[in-house]
C-alpha positions as CSV (number, residue, x, y, z in Angstrom):
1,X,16.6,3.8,6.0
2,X,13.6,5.4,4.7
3,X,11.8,5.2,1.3
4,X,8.3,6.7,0.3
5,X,7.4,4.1,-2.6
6,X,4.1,4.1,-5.1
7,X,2.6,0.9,-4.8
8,X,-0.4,0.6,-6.8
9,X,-1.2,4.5,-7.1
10,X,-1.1,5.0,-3.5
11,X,1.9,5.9,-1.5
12,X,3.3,4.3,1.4
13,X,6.3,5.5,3.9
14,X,8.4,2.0,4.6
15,X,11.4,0.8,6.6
16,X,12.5,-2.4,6.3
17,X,11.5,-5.1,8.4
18,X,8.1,-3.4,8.7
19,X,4.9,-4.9,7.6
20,X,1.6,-2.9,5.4
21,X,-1.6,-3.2,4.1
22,X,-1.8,-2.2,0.8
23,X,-4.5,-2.2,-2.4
24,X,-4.5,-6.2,-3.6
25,X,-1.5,-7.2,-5.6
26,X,-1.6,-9.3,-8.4
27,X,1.0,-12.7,-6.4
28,X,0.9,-15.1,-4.7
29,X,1.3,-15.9,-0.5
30,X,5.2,-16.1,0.0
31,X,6.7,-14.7,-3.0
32,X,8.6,-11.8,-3.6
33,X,7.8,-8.5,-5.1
34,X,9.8,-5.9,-6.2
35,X,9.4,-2.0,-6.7
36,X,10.7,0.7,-8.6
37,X,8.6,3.0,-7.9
38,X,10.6,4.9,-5.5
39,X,10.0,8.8,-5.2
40,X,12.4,9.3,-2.1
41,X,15.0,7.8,-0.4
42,X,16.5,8.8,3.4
43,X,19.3,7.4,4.9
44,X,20.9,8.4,7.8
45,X,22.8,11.0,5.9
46,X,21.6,11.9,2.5
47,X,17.9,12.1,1.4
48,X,17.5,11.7,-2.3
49,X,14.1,13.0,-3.9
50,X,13.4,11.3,-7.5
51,X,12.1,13.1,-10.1
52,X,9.8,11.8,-11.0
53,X,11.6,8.5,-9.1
54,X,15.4,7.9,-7.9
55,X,17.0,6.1,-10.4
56,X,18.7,2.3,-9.2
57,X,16.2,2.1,-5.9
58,X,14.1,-0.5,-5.6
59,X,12.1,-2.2,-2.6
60,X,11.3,-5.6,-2.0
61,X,8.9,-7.4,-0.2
62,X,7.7,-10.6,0.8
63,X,3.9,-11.2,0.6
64,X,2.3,-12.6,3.7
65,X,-1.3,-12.8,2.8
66,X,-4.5,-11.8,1.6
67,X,-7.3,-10.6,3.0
68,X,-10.3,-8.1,3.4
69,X,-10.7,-4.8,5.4
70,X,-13.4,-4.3,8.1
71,X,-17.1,-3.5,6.4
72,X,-17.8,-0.1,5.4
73,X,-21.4,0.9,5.5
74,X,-23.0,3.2,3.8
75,X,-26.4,4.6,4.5
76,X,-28.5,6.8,2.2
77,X,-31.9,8.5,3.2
78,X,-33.9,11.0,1.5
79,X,-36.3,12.9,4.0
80,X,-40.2,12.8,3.7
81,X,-40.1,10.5,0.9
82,X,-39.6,7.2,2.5
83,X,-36.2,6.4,0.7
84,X,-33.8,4.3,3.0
85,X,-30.9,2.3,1.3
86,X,-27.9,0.7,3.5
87,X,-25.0,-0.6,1.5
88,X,-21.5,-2.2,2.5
89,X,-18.3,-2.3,1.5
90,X,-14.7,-4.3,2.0
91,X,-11.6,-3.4,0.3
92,X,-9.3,-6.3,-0.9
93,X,-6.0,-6.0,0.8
94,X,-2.5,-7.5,0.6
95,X,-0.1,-7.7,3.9
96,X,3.3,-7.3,3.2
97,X,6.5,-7.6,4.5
98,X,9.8,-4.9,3.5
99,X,12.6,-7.1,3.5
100,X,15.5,-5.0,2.2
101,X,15.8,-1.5,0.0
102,X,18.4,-1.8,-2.0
């Protein structure tokens, strides 16, 4: 079974017993989420597309943990006028775990 869900504005393509990395979510290490954000929904047989969601869907997951993506840097220079700045950047990520869509 496949559902493409919006979890926090961005959307993911899950199958249970899969793990992500998506934007930070607001729990805690080991406790469940739930979402109802589901736009479409494949099983073997049948593929249901929500508009604007499929109505009685719902994903959960188990959080595993929190962490940080790799650094991003970000260089900016401006020729002949000696302007050099190097910047860098790491997104906040959760890890999670699909456990069932239901």
């Amino acid at each position: 079974m496949i559902a493409v869900v919006d979890i926090a504005g961005q959307q993911f393509k899950v199958t249970e017993k899969s793990k992500y990395y998506v934007p930070r979510l607001e729990a805690e290490p080991n406790s469940e989420v739930v979402f109802d954000k589901v736009l479409l929904l494949n099983d073997d047989k049948t593929t249901k597309v929500g508009t604007p969601t499929v109505k009685g869907v719902k994903v959960h997951a188990k959080v595993l943990e929190h962490l940080k993506d790799d650094k991003v840097i970000v260089f900016k220079k401006k020729i002949r006028i000696s302007y050099k700045r190097t910047r860098g950047h790491r997104q906040f990520l959760t890890r999670i775990e699909v456990t069932k869509i239901a």
